[in-house]
C-alpha positions in Angstrom: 0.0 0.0 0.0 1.1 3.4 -1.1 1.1 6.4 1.9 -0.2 9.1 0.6 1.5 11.5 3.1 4.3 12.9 1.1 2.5 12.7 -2.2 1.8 15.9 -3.9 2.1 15.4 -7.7 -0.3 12.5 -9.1 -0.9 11.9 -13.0 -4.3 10.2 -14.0 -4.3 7.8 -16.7 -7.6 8.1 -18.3 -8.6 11.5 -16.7 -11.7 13.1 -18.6 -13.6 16.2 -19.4 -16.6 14.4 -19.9 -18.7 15.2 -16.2 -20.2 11.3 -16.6 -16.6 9.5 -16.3 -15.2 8.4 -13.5 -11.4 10.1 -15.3 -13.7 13.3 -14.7 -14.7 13.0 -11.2 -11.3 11.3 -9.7 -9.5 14.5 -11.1 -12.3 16.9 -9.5 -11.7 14.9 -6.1 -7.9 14.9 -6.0 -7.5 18.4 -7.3 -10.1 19.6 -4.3 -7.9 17.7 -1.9 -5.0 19.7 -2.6 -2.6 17.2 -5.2 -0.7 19.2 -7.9 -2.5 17.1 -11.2 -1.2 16.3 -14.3 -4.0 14.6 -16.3 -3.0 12.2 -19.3 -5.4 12.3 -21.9 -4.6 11.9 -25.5 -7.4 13.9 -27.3 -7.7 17.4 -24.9 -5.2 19.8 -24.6 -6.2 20.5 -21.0 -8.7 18.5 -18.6 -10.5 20.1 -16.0 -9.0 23.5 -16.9 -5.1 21.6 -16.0 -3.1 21.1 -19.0 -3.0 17.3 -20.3 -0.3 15.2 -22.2 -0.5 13.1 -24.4 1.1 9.6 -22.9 2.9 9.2 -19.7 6.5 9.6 -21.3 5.7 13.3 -21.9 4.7 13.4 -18.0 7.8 15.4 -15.8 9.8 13.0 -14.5 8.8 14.3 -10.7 5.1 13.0 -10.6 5.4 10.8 -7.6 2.2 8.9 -8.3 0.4 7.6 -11.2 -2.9 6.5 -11.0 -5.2 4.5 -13.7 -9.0 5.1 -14.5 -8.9 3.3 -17.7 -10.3 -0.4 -18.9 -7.5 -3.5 -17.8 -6.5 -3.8 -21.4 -4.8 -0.6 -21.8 -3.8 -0.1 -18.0 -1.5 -2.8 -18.5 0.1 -1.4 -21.4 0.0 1.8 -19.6 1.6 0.5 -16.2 4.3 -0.9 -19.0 4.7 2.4 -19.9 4.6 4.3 -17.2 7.2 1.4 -16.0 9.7 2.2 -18.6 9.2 5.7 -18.2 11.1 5.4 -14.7 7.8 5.4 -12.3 7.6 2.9 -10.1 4.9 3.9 -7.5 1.3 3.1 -9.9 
């Protein structure tokens, strides 16, 4: 289990501008609880008025956290990603 004590900075895989998704309302959540954001989303420019990128290798490489609302089929490739990116806390 991650502590989430000294975690500031958290990418969402799968984060959305669409009010419906749970990508939307995870990134409402964490950004009213304080975390610096950093949305990956490959379609918007921005999600949730916070600017997006386009995969997780274009993510700073100081995120601390990466978190996944997306189906198992691409979290796995993501988490593989985000892997050889040089995260290691998903």
């Amino acid at each position: 289990m991650i502590n989430l004590t000294n975690i500031k900075k958290i990418a969402l895989i799968g984060a959305s501008n669409n009010e419906e998704k749970y990508g939307y309302k995870i990134m409402k959540n964490l950004i009213k609880k304080g975390f610096e954001m950093y949305p990956v989303n490959p379609k918007d420019e921005e999600v949730v008025g916070v600017k997006a990128y386009k995969k997780i290798s274009d993510l700073p490489k100081d995120v601390q956290l990466i978190v996944f609302v997306v189906p198992a089929k691409i979290g796995i490739n993501s988490a593989k990603e985000a892997y050889e990116s040089g995260f290691k806390k998903l």
